[in-house]
NUGULUM-253770 format. One line per field, with one value per residue: residue in three letters; residue number from 1; x, y, z of N, C-alpha, C in turn. Coordinates in nm, 3 decimals, padded with zeros to 5 digits. Layout:
resn <- c(ALA,...)
resi <- c(NUM,...)
n_px <- c(X,...)
n_py <- c(Y,...)
n_pz <- c(Z,...)
ca_px <- c(X,...)
ca_py <- c(Y,...)
ca_pz <- c(Z,...)
c_px <- c(X,...)
c_py <- c(Y,...)
c_pz <- c(Z,...)
This chain:
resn <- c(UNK,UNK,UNK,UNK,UNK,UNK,UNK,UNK,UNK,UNK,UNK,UNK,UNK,UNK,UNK,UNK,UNK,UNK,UNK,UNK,UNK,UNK,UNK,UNK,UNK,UNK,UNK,UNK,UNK,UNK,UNK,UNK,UNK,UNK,UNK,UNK,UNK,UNK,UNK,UNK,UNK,UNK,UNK,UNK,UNK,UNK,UNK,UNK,UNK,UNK,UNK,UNK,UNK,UNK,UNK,UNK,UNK,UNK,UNK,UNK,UNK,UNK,UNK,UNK,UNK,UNK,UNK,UNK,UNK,UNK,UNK,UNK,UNK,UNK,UNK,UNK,UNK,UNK,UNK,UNK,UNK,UNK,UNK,UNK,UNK,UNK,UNK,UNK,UNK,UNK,UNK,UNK,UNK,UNK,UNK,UNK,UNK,UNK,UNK,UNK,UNK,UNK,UNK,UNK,UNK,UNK,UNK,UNK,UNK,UNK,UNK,UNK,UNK,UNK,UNK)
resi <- c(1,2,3,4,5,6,7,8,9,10,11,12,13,14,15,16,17,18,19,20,21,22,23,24,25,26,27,28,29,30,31,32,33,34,35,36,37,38,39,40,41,42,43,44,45,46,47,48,49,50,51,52,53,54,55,56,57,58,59,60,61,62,63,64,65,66,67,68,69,70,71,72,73,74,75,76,77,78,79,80,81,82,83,84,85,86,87,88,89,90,91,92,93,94,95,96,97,98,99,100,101,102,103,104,105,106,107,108,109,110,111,112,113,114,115)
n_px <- c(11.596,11.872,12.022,11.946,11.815,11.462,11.164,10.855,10.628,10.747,10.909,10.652,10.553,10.731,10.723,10.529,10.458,10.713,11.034,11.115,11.117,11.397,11.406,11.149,10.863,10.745,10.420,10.144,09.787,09.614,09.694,09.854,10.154,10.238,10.110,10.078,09.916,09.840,09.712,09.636,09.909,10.099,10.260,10.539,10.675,10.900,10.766,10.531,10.441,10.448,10.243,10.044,10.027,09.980,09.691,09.517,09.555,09.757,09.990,10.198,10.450,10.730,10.860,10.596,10.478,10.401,10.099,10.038,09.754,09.597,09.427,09.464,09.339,09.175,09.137,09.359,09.522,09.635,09.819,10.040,10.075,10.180,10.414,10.566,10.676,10.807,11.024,11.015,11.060,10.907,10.862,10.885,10.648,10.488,10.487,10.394,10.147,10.098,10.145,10.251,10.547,10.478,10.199,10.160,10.313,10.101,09.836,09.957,09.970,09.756,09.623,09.735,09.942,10.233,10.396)
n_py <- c(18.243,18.332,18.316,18.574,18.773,18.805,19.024,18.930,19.018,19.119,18.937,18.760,18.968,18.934,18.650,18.644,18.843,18.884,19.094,19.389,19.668,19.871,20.190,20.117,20.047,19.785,19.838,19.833,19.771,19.748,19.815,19.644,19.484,19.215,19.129,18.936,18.880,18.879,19.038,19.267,19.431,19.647,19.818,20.119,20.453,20.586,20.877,20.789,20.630,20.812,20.922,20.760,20.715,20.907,21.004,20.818,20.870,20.789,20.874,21.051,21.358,21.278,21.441,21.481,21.728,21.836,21.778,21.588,21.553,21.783,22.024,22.223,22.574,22.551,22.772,22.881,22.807,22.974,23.135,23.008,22.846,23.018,23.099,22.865,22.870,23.087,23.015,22.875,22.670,22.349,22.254,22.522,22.651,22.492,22.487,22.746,22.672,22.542,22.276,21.967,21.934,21.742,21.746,22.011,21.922,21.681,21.917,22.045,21.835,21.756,21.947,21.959,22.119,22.036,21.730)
n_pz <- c(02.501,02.354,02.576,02.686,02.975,03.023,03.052,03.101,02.969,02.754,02.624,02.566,02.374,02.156,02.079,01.967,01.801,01.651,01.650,01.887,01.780,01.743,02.010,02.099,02.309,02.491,02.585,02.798,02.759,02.932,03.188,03.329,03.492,03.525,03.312,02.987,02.786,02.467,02.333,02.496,02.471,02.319,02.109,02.143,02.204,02.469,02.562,02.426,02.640,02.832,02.809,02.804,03.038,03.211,03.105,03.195,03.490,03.648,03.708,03.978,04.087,04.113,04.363,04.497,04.532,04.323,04.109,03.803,03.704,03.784,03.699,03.431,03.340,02.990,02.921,02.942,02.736,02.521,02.654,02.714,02.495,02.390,02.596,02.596,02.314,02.351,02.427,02.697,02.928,02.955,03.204,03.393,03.298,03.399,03.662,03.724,03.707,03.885,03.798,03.696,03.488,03.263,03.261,03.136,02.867,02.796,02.764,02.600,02.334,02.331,02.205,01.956,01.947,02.008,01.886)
ca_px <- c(11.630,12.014,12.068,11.975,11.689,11.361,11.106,10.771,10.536,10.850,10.904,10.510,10.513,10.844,10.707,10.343,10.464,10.827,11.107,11.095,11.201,11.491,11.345,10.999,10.857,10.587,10.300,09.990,09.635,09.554,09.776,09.875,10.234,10.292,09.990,10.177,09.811,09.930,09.578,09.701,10.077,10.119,10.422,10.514,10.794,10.862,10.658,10.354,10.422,10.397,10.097,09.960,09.982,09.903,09.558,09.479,09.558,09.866,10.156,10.224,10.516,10.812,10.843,10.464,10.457,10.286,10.036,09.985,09.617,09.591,09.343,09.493,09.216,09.179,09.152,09.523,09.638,09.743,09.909,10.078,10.188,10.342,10.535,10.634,10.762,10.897,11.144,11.021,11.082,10.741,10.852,10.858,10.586,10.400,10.489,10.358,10.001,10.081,10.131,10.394,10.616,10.421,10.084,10.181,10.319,09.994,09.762,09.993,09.968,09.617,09.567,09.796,10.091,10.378,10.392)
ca_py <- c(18.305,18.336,18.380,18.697,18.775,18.844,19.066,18.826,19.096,19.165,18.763,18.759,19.081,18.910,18.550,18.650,18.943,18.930,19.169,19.510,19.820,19.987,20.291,20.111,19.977,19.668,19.889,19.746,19.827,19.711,19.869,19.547,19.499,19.095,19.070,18.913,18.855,18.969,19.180,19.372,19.426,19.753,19.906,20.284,20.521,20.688,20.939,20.691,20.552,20.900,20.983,20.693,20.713,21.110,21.013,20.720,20.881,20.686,20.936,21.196,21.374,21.220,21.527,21.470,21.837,21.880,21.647,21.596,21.611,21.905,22.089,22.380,22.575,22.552,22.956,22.924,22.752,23.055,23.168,22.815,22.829,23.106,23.092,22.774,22.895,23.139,22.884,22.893,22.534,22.289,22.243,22.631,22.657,22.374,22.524,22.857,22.705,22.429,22.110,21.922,21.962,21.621,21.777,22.149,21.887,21.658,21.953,22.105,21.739,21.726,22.053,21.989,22.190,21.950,21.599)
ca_pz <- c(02.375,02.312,02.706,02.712,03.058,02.925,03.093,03.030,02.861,02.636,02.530,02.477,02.237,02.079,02.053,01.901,01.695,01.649,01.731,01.866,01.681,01.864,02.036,02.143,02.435,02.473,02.660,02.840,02.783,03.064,03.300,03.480,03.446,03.471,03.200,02.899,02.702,02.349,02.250,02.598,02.482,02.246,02.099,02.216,02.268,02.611,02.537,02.432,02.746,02.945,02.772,02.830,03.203,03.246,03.041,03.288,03.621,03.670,03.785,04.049,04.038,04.230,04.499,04.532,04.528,04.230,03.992,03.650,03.696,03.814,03.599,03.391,03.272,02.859,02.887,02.945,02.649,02.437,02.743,02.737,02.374,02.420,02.676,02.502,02.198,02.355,02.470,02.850,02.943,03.015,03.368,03.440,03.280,03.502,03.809,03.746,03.705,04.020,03.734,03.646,03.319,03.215,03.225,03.044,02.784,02.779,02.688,02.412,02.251,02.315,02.127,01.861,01.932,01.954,01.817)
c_px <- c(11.765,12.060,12.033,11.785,11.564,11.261,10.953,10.691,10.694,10.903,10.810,10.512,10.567,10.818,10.565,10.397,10.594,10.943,11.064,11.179,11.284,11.392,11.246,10.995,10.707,10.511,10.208,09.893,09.593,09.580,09.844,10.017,10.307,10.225,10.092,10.053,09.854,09.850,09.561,09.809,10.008,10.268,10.372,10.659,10.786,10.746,10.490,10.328,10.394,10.282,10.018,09.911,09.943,09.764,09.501,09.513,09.687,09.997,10.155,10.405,10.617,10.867,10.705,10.422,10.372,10.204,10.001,09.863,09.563,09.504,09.410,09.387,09.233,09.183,09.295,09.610,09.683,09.805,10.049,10.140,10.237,10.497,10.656,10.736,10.828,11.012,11.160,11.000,10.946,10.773,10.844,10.697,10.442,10.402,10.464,10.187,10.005,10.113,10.247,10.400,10.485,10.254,10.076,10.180,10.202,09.922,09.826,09.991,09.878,09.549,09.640,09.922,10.254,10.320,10.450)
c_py <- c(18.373,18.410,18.476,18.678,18.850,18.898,18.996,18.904,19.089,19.023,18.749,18.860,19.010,18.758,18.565,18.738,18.980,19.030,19.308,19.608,19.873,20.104,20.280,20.044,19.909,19.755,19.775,19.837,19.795,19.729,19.769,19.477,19.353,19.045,19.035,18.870,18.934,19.022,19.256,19.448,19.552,19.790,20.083,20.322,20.548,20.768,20.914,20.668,20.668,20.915,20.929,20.714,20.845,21.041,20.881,20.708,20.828,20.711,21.046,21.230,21.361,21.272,21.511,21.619,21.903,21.758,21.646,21.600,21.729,21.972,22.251,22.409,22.608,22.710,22.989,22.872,22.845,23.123,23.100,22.791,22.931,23.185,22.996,22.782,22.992,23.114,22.880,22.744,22.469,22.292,22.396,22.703,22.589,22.458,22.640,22.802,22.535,22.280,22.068,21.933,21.836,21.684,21.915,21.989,21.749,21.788,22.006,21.971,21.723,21.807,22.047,22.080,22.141,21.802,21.516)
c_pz <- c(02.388,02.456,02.766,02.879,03.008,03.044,03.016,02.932,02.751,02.539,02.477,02.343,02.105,02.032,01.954,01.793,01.628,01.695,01.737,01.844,01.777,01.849,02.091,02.243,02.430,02.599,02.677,02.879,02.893,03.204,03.369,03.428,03.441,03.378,03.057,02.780,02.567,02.307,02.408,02.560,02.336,02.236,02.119,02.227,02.393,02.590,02.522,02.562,02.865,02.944,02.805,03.022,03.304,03.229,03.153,03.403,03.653,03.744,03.824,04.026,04.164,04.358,04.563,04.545,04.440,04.158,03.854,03.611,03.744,03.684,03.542,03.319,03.069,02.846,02.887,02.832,02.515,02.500,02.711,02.694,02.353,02.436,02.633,02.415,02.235,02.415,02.620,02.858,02.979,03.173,03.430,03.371,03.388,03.589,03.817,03.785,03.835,03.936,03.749,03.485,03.194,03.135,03.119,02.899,02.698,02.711,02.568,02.349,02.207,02.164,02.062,01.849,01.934,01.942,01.979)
């Protein structure tokens, strides 16, 4: 397709469903990353795509120092929001309660506090 190198999930999304939206990315339900099955293949922003892989175990955090599973306890999330709004960054936030930035910004999504 007009030369250009094609990543195979990303030809499958683009041959079954047409083109994708600047800004998105062909996700897989299925986690498995040469799967090109097109009721596997999802559209997503970054963000979809973090979320997705916080909520399914999927990513430590590249010092290995801290993890995104890490359990913050729900008693902390008007601590949480906050600190938040009070414009204390997610990653200093993380690392007070041992997480990563990833996971602070997992439960405020969970609970409705940012989009």
């Amino acid at each position: 397709m007009s030369g250009k190198h094609w990543q195979a999930h990303r030809l499958s999304w683009t041959i079954h469903n047409g083109d994708i939206p600047a800004g998105l990315f062909v996700l897989h339900k299925c986690d498995n990353p040469k799967c090109v099955r097109p009721d596997h293949l999802f559209l997503g922003t970054q963000s979809d795509n973090c979320y997705d892989m916080i909520t399914k175990g999927r990513q430590v955090a590249p010092d290995r120092s801290t993890s995104p599973h890490t359990k913050i306890p729900h008693s902390e999330l008007d601590n949480i929001v906050k600190r938040w709004k009070s414009g204390e960054t997610q990653r200093a936030i993380g690392k007070a309660y041992g997480a990563s930035d990833v996971a602070v910004s997992v439960m405020l999504k969970k609970n409705g506090i940012r989009k």
